[in-house]
VEXBA-256775 format. One line per field, with one value per residue (C-alpha): chain; z negated, y negated, x. Coordinates in steps of 0.5 Angstrom, whole numbers, plus 500, padded with zeros to 3 digits. Example, Ala and Ser with C-alpha at 12.3 -4.5 7.8 and 13.67 -1.06 7.14 Angstrom:
BEGIN
c: A; A
z: 484; 486
y: 509; 502
x: 525; 527
This chain:
BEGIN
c: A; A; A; A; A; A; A; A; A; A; A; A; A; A; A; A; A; A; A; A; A; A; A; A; A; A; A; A; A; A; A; A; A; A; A; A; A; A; A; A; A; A; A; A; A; A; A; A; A; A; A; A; A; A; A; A; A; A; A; A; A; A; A; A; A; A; A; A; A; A; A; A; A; A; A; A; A; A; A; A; A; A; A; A; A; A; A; A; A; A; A; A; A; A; A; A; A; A; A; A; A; A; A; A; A; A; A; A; A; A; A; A; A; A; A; A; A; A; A; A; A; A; A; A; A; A; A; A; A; A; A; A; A; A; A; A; A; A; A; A; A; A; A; A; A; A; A; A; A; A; A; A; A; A; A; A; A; A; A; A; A; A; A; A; A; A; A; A; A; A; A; A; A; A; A; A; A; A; A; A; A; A; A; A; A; A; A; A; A; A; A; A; A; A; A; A; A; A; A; A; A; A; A; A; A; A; A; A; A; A; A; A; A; A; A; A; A; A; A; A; A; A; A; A; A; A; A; A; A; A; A; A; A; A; A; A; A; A; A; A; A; A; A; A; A; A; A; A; A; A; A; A; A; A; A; A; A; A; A; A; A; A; A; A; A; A; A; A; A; A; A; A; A; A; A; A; A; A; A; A; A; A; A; A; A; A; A; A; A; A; A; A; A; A; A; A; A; A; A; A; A; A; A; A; A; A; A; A; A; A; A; A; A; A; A; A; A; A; A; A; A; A; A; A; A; A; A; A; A; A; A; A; A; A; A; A; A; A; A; A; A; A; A; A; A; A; A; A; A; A; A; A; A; A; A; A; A; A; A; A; A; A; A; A; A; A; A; A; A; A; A; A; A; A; A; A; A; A; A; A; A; A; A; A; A; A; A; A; A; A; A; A; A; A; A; A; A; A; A; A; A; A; A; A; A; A; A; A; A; A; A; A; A; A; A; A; A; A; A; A; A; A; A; A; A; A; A; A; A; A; A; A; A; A; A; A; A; A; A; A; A; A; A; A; A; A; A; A; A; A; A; A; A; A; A; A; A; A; A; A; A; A; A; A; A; A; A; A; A; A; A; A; A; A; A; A; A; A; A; A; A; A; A; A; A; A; A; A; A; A; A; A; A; A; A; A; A; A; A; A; A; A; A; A; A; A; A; A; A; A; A; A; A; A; A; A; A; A; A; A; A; A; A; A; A; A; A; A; A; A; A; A; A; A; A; A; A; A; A; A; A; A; A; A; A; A; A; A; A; A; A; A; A; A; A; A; A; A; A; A; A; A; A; A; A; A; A; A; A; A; A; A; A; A; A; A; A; A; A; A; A; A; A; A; A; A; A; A; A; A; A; A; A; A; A; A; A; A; A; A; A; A; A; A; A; A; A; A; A; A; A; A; A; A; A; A; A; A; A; A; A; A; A; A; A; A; A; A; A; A; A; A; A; A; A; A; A; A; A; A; A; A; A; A; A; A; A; A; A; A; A; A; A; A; A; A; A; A; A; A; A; A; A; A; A; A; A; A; A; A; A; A; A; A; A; A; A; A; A; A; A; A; A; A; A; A; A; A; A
z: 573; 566; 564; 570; 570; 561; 564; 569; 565; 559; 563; 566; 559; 557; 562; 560; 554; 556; 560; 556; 550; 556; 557; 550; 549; 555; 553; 547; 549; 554; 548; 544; 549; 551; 543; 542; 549; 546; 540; 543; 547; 541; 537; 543; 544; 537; 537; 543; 542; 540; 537; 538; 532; 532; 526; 523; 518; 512; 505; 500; 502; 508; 512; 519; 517; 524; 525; 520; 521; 523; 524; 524; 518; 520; 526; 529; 533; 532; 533; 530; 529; 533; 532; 530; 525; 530; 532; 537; 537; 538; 534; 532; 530; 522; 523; 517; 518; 513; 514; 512; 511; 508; 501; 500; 497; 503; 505; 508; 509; 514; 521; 524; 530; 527; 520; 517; 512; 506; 504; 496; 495; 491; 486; 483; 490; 492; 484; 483; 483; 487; 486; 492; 493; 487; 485; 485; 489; 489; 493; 497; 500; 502; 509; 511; 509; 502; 499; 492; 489; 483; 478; 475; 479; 483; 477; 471; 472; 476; 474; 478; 477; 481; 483; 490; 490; 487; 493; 497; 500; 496; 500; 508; 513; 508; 510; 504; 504; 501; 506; 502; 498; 493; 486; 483; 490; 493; 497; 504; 504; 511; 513; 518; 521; 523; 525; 524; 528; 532; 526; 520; 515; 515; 507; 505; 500; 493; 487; 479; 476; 482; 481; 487; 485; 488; 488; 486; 483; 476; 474; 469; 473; 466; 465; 472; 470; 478; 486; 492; 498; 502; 510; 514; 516; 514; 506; 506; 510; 503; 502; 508; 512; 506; 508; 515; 514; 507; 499; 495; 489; 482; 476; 469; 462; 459; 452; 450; 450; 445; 438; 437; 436; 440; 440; 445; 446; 453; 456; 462; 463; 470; 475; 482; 488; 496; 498; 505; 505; 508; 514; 516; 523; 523; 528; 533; 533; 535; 540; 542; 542; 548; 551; 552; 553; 560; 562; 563; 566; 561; 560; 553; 548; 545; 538; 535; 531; 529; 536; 538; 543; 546; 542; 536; 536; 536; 529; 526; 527; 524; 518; 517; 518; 513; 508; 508; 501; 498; 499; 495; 498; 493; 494; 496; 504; 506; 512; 517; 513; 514; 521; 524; 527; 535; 534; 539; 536; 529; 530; 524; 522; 516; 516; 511; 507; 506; 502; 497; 495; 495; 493; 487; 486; 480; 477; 470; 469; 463; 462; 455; 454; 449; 448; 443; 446; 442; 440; 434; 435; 442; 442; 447; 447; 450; 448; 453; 452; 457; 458; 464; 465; 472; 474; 482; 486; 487; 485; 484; 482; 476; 474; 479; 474; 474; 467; 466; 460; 460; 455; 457; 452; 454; 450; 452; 448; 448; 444; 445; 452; 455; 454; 455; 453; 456; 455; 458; 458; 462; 461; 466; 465; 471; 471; 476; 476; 483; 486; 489; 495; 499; 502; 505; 512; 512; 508; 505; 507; 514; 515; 511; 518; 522; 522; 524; 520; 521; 517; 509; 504; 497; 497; 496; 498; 494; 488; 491; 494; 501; 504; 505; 502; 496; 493; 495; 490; 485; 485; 485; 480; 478; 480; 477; 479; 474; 475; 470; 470; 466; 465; 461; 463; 460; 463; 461; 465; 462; 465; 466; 468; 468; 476; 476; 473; 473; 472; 471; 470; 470; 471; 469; 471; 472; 476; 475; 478; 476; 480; 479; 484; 485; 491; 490; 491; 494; 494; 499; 504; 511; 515; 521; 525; 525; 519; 518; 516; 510; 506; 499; 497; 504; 508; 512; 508; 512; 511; 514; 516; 509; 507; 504; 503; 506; 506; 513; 519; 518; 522; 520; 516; 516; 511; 511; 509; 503; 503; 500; 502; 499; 501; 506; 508; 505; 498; 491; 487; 483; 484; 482; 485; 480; 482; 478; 480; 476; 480; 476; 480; 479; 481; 479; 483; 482; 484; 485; 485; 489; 491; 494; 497; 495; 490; 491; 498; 500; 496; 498; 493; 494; 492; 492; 490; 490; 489; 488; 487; 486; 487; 484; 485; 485; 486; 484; 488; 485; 488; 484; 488; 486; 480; 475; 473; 479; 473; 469; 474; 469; 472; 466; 470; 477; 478; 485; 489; 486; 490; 488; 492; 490; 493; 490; 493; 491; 494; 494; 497; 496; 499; 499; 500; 500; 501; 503; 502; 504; 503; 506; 501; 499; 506; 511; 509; 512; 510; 511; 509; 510; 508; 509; 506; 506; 505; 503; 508; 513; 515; 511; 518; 520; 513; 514; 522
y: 291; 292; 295; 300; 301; 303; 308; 312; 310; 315; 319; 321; 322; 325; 330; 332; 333; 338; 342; 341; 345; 350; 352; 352; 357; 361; 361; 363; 368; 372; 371; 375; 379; 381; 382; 386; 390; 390; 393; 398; 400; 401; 406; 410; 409; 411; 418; 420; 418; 425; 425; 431; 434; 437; 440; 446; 450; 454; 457; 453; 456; 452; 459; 459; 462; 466; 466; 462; 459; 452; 449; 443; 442; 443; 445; 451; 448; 452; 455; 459; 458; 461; 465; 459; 456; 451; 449; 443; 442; 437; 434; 428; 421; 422; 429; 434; 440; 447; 451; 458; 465; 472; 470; 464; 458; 455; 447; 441; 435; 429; 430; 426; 426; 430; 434; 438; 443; 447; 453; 456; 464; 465; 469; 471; 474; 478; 480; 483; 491; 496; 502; 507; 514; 517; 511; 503; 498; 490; 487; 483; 490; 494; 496; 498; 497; 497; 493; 492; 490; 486; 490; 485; 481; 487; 492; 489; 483; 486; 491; 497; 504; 506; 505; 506; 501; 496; 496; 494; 487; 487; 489; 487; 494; 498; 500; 502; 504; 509; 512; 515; 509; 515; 513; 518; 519; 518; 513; 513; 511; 509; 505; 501; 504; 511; 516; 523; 530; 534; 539; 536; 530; 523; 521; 519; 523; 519; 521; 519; 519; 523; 528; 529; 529; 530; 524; 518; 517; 521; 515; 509; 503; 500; 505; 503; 499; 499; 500; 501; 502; 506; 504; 507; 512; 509; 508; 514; 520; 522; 525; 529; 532; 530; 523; 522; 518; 514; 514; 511; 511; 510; 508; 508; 505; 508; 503; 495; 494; 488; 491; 489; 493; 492; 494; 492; 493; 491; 493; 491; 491; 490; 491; 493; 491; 494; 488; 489; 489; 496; 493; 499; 498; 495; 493; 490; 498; 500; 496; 497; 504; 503; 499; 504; 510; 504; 503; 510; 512; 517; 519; 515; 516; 515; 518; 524; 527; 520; 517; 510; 506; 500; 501; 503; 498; 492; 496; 496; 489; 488; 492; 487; 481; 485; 488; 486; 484; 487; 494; 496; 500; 506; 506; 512; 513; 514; 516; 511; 505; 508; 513; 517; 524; 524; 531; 532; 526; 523; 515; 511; 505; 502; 501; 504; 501; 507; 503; 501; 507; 511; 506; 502; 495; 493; 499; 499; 500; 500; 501; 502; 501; 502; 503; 503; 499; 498; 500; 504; 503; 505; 509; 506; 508; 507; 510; 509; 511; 510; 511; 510; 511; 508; 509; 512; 508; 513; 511; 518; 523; 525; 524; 520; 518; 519; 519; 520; 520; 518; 520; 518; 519; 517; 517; 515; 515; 512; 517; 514; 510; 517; 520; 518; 523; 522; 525; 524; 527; 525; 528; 525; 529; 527; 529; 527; 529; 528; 531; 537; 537; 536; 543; 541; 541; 535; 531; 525; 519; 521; 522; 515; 511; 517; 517; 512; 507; 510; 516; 516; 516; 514; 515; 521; 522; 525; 526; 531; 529; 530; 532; 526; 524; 521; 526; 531; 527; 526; 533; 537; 539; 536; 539; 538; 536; 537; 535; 535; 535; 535; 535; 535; 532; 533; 529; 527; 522; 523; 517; 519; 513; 506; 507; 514; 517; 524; 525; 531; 532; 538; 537; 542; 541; 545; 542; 545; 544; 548; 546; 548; 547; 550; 552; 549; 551; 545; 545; 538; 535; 538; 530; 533; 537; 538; 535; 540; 537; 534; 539; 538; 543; 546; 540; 535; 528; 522; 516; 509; 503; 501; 510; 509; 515; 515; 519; 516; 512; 514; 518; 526; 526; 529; 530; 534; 541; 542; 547; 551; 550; 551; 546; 551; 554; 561; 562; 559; 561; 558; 558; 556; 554; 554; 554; 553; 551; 550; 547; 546; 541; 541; 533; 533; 527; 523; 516; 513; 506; 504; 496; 496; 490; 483; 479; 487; 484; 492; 495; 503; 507; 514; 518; 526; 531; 536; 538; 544; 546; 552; 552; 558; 557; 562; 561; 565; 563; 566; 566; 569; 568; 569; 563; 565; 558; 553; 548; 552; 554; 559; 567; 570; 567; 569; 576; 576; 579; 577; 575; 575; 573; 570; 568; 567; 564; 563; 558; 554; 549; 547; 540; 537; 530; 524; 517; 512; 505; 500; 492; 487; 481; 482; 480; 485; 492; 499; 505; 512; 518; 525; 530; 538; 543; 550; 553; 560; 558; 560; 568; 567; 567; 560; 558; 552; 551
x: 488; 492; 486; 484; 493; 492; 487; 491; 496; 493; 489; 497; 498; 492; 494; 501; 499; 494; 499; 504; 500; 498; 505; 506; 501; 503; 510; 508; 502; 509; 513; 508; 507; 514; 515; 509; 512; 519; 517; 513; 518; 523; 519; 518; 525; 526; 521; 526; 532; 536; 544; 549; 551; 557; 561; 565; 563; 568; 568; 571; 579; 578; 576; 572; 564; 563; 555; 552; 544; 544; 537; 534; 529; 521; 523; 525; 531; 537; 544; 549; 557; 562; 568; 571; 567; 564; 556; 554; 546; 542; 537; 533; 536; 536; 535; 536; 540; 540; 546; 546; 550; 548; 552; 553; 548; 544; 546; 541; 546; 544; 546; 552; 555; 562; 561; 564; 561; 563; 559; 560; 558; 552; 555; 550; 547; 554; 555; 548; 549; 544; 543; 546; 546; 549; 553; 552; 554; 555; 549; 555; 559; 553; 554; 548; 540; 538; 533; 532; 524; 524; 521; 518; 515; 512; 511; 510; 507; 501; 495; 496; 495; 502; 509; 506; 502; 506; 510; 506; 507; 515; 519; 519; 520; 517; 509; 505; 498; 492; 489; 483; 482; 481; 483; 489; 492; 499; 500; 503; 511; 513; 520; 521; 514; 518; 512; 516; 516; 511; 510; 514; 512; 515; 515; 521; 525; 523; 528; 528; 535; 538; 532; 527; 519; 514; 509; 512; 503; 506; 511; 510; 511; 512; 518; 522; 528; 530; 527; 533; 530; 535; 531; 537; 541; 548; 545; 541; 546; 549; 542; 542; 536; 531; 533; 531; 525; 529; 530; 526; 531; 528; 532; 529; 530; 535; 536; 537; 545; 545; 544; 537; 531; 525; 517; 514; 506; 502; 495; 491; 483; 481; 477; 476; 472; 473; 477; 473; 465; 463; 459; 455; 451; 445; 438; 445; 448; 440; 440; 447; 445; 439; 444; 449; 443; 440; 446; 448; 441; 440; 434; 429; 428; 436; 440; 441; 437; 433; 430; 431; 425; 425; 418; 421; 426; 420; 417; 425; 424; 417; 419; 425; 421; 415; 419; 427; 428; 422; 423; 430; 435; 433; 425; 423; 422; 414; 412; 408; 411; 419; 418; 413; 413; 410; 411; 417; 421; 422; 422; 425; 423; 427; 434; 438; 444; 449; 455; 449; 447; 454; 459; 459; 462; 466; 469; 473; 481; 484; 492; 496; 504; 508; 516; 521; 528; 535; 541; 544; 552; 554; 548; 543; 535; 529; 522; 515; 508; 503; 495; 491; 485; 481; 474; 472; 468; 462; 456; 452; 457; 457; 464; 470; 475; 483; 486; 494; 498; 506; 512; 518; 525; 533; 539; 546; 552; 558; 563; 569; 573; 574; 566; 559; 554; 546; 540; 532; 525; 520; 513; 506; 499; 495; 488; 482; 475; 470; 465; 466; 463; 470; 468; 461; 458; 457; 463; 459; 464; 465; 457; 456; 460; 457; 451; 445; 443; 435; 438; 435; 441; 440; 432; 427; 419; 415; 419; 424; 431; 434; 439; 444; 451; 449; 445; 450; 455; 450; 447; 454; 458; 464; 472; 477; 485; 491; 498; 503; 510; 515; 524; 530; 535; 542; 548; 556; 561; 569; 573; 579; 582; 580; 578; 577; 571; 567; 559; 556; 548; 542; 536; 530; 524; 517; 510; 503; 498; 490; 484; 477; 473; 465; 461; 455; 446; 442; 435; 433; 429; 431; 431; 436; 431; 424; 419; 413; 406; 404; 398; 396; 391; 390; 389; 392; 394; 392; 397; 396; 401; 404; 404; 399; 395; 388; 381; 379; 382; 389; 394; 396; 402; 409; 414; 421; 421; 425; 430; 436; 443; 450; 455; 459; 453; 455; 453; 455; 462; 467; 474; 480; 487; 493; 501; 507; 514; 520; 527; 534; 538; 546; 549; 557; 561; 567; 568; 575; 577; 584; 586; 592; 597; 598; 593; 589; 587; 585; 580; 578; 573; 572; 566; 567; 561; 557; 549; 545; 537; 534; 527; 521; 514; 508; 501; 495; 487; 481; 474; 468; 461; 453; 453; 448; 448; 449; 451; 455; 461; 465; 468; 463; 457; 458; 455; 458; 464; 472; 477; 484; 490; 497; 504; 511; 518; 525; 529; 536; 540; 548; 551; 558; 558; 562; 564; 569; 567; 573; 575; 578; 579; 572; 570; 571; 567; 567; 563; 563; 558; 559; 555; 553; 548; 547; 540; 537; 531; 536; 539; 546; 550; 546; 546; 551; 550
């Protein structure tokens, strides 16, 4: 009995044990679970959970800021203050908010739920002087859309041939591009992406020390000491009608203004590539090409003046497939190997690479400047020479090169508190050699994306050339550009008061222009039209596959006809253009300054002035046809018939303008621009209308 009792008695207890064990393992197991689902749901709770940010952003006199930036950092969540200072936005807890204000240093502070902001100027940003219209302005009061470039980081620093093409990228609005690509020609200047009128041009007006110029190509970047952008109409209307489409002002060195004297030597070794492959079509445009002529049901064989088939099309492939890699891009053309005649169609075999054969990679640019800075007393100078000298990218021309020489001077003396005297020269020498074959039928850059990948480029057959862009620019004689100009500057400001002064300046400046051109004789393998056969000796040539020529067993051969031909189908001539234009430009201005009112809190600055161009040109073309020697283009050495013509003009511009800028306690601007000019273009009763 005791012993069957003991055994329930612990098999009773061996059963509380086991399930007192098991509860506490599903105690524990929920506790776990329950803290494993807590813990889950506080960090999505976490990731959710937002907070109101609201606060009240001032200056530093504890003044409502009325439109200031608030965003929440690494997002694009945000909002502006309102008429009274104050923002609320909702943002993620620990979020970092920055606040921001045209002038005053951006702020990042922790978001909590009541904030009180305080924003300090950035002085430095409101105290940089830009230059405007006739005048400079601090950064901080300008009313309209001016941007300045920093010369040192676009122009300086960089290897380029141009002020043109330095500003591309630096400002934001301003669209600059090069659409030849040609090396020594002007860049396109586009503001704010304006597409001008039906008949006008749609360049802004580009001036250098208050003087307009007529390519912005001629100047030394290394000379620049300042770029404004003037983008609108409220910054550029105290130019008048010239600045429709913006001003591009240009301010150059004009001397160090500590008593130092500085020599500075700088130059530039580069090299230039196409910044994009030029992908000509390949097979893909010969099967695009039958492609297109199927779909629209029209009658086989497809292309112009060479045939594409569905049969040819298979021997392009197999040419590929046999001689891609092998037959460089120069080997001379062999018929029935590269195409063949059925005496209707030509067909070609071999696909062509005419960006290889007329452009080359890698072109030399070498730059030198040197300049001579300092101050001598109350005498400031600054001294610039300059040479560029840049290589053209076309490979068969026999001269594509740009070279320009810069000289610059400028002088400015302070003789006493009331005078300053001032003085400047600039000269720039451009020259431009490139194959003359801008007057052809067949201009040579426009048929390189124009014509099929089956037409022969870069290549001969039998030892002569064909007719195609690359010979034409090897074989043509070189043409030459010249522009130079030069000015003399002279200019004085008599401060009459500390806050009234009067600024007069002329300008003499000349321009020429002298281009030397040829017209000339080609004699080259016709490969547009119909070949002829092939006959040696008096008998038919025989060729196989591969083009080799063959005694038996072979197909009749063709070849193209070599003809003559002059690069605007009507006879050989040399040619010159030259036109010289001389410009006076009078500037005279005043500029007065008034603060009014307690602590100057009413600051008013008037500008009053005047300005006036007068502008004669004359121009002079001369032709002489029959050249005796087709590689010598001189007027002594052309038997032929002369043409002489010229033309001359006189003209001049008187404007009025003027300026009022107008601030309140430095916060509050107000500008106005007024200007009206005068034209001999124009008969004398609506000169002023």
């Amino acid at each position: 009995m005791n012993e069957n009792h003991e055994k329930r008695e612990f098999r009773h207890c061996k059963f509380l044990v086991t399930a007192t064990i098991t509860a506490l393992f599903l105690i524990c197991g929920n506790a776990v679970a329950v803290r494993a689902a807590s813990d889950s749901s506080l960090g999505v709770a976490e990731q959710m959970q937002t907070q109101t940010a609201t606060g009240l952003v001032t200056d530093a006199n504890g003044e409502p800021i009325i439109g200031a930036s608030v965003i929440e950092k690494g997002t694009t969540n945000g909002t502006i203050t309102d008429f009274n200072g104050k923002f609320t936005l909702n943002v993620k807890a620990g979020a970092v908010l920055q606040i921001s204000y045209v002038g005053y240093k951006t702020l990042e502070i922790k978001a909590t739920k009541t904030m009180k902001i305080v924003l300090r100027e950035d002085t430095e940003l409101l105290d940089e002087v830009v230059v405007v219209g006739y005048g400079t302005q601090k950064k901080g009061s300008l009313t309209g859309a001016v941007a300045t470039v920093d010369v040192n980081k676009a122009l300086e620093s960089r290897p380029i041939a141009d002020i043109g093409r330095g500003l591309q990228g630096a400002v934001a609005g301003v669209n600059v591009t090069v659409p030849t690509g040609e090396i020594g020609s002007d860049p396109l200047i586009k503001i704010r992406g304006q597409i001008g009128s039906i008949s006008g041009n749609n360049k802004p007006l580009i001036l250098l020390d208050n003087v307009e110029i007529p390519s912005i190509q001629m100047v030394n970047p290394d000379d620049v000491q300042s770029i404004s952008i003037l983008k609108d109409a409220s910054s550029s209307s105290i130019y008048g009608s010239k600045a429709a489409f913006g001003v591009v002002l240009i301010t150059t060195k004009s001397g160090a203004r500590n008593d130092k004297f500085e020599i500075t030597y700088s130059n530039n070794f580069s090299w230039q590539d196409p910044a994009r492959k030029i992908d000509l079509g390949g097979v893909e445009a010969l099967k695009y090409t039958l492609d297109a002529q199927e779909n629209r049901g029209a009658p086989m064989p497809a292309g112009g003046f060479w045939r594409i088939s569905r049969e040819s099309l298979k021997k392009v492939i197999e040419w590929q497939e046999l001689y891609g890699g092998k037959v460089k891009y120069n080997d001379p053309v062999l018929y029935g190997r590269d195409w063949i005649f059925d005496g209707t169609n030509k067909y070609g075999y071999r696909v062509y690479d005419g960006a290889k054969a007329m452009i080359n990679n890698w072109t030399p640019t070498m730059k030198h400047n040197l300049s001579v800075n300092g101050k001598t007393g109350n005498t400031y100078y600054n001294i610039g020479l300059g040479y560029l000298d840049q290589s053209g990218m076309s490979r068969t021309a026999k001269h594509d090169d740009f070279k320009r020489y810069n000289a610059s001077i400028n002088l400015t003396s302070e003789i006493n508190k009331y005078l300053t005297i001032r003085g400047s020269s600039i000269y720039s020498d451009r020259n431009k050699r490139y194959p003359g074959v801008g007057t052809t039928s067949a201009d040579p850059w426009l048929y390189l994306y124009r014509w099929s990948p089956l037409m022969p480029i870069g290549v001969k057959e039998n030892g002569n050339p064909l007719r195609e862009a690359a010979y034409e620019m090897g074989a043509s004689n070189t043409d030459n550009l010249q522009n130079k100009y030069y000015n003399v500057s002279l200019g004085f400001t008599v401060n009459i008061t500390k806050n009234w002064d009067v600024k007069f300046d002329y300008t003499y400046d000349r321009q020429t222009t002298d281009k030397n051109s040829s017209i000339m004789q080609y004699n080259a393998g016709q490969t547009w039209y119909s070949p002829v056969p092939w006959i040696e000796n008096g008998s038919q040539v025989y060729v196989n596959e591969l083009g080799e020529i063959v005694d038996t067993g072979g197909m009749p051969a063709y070849r193209f006809p070599v003809q003559k031909y002059y690069s605007n189908n009507t006879i050989s001539a040399v040619q010159n253009y030259n036109r010289a234009e001389d410009n006076n430009t009078f500037n005279a201005y005043t500029t007065y300054q008034l603060q009014l009112g307690k602590e100057h809190l009413h600051h008013f600055k008037f500008m009053l002035g005047m300005n006036r161009v007068t502008s004669q040109w004359s121009s002079h073309t001369g032709k002489k046809t029959n050249l005796i020697d087709l590689e010598n283009p001189q007027f002594p050495l052309a038997s032929g018939e002369q043409f002489i013509e010229g033309n001359r003009n006189w003209e001049a511009q008187l404007g009025f303008f003027g300026r009022i800028n107008y601030a309140f306690e430095d916060r509050y601007f107000v500008e106005a621009n007024l200007r009206r000019d005068g034209s001999s273009k124009f008969p004398k009763h609506l000169r002023w209308r």
